[in-house]
N, C-alpha and C positions, 0 to 999 in steps of 0.2 A: 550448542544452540541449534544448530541444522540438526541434529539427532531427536530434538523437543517440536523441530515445527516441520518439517520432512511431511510426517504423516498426514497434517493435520493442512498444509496449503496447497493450493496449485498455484506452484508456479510459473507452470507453460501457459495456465490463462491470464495470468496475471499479467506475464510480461507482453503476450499477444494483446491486451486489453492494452497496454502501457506504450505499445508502438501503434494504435490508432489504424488510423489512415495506410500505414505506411507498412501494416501488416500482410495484406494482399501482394504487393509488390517485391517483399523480399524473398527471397532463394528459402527452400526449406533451412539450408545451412547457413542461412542468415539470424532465420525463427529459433533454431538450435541453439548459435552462440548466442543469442541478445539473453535468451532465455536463462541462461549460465549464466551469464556477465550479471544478470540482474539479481539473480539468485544469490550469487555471492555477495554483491554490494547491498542489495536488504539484510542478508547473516551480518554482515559486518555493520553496517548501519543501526540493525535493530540490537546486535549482543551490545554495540557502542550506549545506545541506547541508555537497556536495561541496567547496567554495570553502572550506569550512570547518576540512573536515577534513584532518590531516594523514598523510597512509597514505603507506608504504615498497612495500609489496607486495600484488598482487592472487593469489589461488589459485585456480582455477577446479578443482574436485574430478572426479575419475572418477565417471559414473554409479554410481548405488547398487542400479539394478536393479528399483526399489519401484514401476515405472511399473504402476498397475490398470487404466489403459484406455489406452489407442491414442492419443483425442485431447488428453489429458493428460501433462506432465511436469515434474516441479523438477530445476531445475540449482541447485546446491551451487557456496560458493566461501567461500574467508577475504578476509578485510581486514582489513591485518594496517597496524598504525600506525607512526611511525617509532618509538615506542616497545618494539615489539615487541607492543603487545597485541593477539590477536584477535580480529575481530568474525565471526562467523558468519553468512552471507548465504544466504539459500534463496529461490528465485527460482520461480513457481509459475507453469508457461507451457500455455496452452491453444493449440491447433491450429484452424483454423479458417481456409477457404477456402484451404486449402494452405499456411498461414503459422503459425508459431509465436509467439505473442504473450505478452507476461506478464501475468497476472489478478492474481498476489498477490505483495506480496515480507516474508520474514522477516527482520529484521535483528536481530541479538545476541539472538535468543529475544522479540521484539516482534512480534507477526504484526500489519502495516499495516492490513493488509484490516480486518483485528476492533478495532483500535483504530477507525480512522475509523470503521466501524460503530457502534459503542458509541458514538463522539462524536454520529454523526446520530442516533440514538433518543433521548441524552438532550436533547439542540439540537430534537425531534421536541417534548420533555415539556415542556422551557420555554418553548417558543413556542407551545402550546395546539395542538397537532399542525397547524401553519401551515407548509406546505411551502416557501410561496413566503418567508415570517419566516428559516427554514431556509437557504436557498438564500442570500435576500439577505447574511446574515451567514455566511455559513459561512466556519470559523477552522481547521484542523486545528491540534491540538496535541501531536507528540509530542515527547517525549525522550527516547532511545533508551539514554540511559545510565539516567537514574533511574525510566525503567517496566520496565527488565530489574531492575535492582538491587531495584525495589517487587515484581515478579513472583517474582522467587527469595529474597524476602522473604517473600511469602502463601504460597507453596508449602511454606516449613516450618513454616507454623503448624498 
């Protein structure tokens, strides 16, 4: 799995995007491990994932055209299950050093990036704003069926 997505994410922005606020403040050697730590728990989260899941068909969409800057662009796709249901994927890829890499990915209307975010501030709160408390435990938790199904739940309230 890290051999498949290595090349293709960044994820010293990712995880610097994912500590917020709280990026500024930490020790380069803090930016270093979170950066690892996060690295491994997305491999292991995401291969959890995939292994998991049962999908029929991938869709990779036609550009939509919404590109605002040059070194910005999201590629669109479905994921579609053997059930036929699909999931919506938005892939959110920054350009840099002549490579295009992924910063953020949407899945079924769940944006990753802000989930994990929201989880490090409040992991920031309970730990007495203790980066390194942070770090040593950090858990990501999503679930991608019951935070779309929660989210399109808050939205018609």
């Amino acid at each position: 799995m890290d051999t498949a997505l290595k090349p293709v994410v960044d994820y010293r922005y990712i995880a610097a995007s994912v500590m917020g606020k709280y990026f500024k403040a930490a020790s380069p050697k803090q930016r270093t491990e979170f950066s690892k730590v996060f690295h491994d728990t997305l491999i292991g989260t995401y291969a959890k994932g995939l292994v998991s899941f049962d999908y029929a068909k991938l869709e990779v969409k036609d550009s939509e055209g919404d590109r605002r800057y040059e070194d910005q662009d999201t590629v669109y796709m479905d994921v579609i299950d053997t059930k036929g249901k699909v999931y919506p994927v938005a892939y959110s890829m920054r350009l840099r050093n002549d490579e295009w890499k992924v910063v953020n990915v949407i899945v079924n209307g769940v944006n990753l990036g802000l989930t994990f975010r929201n989880q490090f501030d409040q992991a920031m709160r309970d730990n007495g704003r203790d980066i390194d408390a942070v770090i040593n435990g950090w858990q990501p938790d999503v679930d991608l069926d019951k935070t779309a199904a929660e989210d399109k739940g808050n939205s018609n309230s």
